[in-house]
C-alpha positions as CSV (number, residue, x, y, z in Angstrom):
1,X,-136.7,101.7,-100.7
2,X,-134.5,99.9,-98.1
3,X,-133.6,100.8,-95.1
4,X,-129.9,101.1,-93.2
5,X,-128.5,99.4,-90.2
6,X,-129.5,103.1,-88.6
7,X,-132.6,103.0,-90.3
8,X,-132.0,105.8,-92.8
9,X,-134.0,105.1,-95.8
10,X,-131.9,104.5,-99.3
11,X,-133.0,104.5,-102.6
12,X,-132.3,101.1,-105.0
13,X,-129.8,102.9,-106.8
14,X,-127.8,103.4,-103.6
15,X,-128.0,99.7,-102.4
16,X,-126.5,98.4,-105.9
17,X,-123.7,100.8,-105.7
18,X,-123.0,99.2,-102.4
19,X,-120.4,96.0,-101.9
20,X,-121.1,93.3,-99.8
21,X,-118.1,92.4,-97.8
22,X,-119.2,90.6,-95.2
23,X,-122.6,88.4,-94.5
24,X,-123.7,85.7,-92.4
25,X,-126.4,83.4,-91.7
26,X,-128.1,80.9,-89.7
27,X,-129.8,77.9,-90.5
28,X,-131.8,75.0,-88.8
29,X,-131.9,71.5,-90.2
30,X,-131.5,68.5,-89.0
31,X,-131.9,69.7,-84.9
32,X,-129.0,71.6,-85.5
33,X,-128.2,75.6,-86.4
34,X,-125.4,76.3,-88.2
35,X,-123.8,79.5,-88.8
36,X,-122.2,80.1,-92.3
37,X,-120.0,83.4,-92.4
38,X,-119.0,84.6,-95.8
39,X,-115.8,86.9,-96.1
40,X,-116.7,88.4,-99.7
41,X,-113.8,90.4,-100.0
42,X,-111.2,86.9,-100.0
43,X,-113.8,84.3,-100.8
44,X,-113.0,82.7,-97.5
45,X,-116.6,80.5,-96.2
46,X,-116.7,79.4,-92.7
47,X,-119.5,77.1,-91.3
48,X,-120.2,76.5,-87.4
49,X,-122.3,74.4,-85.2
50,X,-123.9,76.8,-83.2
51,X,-126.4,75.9,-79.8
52,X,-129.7,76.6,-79.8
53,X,-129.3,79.1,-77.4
54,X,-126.8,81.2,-78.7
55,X,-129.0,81.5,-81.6
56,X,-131.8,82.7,-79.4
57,X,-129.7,85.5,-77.5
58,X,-129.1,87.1,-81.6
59,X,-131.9,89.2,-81.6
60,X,-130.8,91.2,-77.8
61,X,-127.4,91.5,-79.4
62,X,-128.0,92.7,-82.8
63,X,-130.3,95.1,-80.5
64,X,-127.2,96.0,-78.8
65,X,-125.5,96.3,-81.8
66,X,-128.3,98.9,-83.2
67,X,-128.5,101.1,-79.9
68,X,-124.6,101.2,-80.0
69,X,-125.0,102.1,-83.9
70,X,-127.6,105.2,-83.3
């Protein structure tokens, strides 16, 4: 069982009915973190070059995002 961005719980058969339109991710390689954004509804990829700390401020605004989202 998952769980949802407002931390309902949903069954497996509920997450495969679900499409994935937009996801995003960073990565660190090379001293660098880059940010790759995938728009899955037109196939459009973007990659950035993101600081260091802008990476390290995600987890307050994603905690933002959630306390906005409940």
């Amino acid at each position: 069982m998952e769980k949802s961005a407002n931390g309902e719980a949903r069954t497996t058969t509920e997450a495969a009915r679900e499409k994935v339109l937009y996801s995003a991710e960073v990565r660190h390689a090379n001293g660098e973190c880059t940010l790759t954004i995938n728009n899955h509804l037109h196939g459009n990829v973007e990659v950035y070059v993101v600081p260091e700390k802008a990476v390290q401020k995600l987890p307050f605004y994603l905690s933002m995002l959630r306390n906005k989202l409940a």
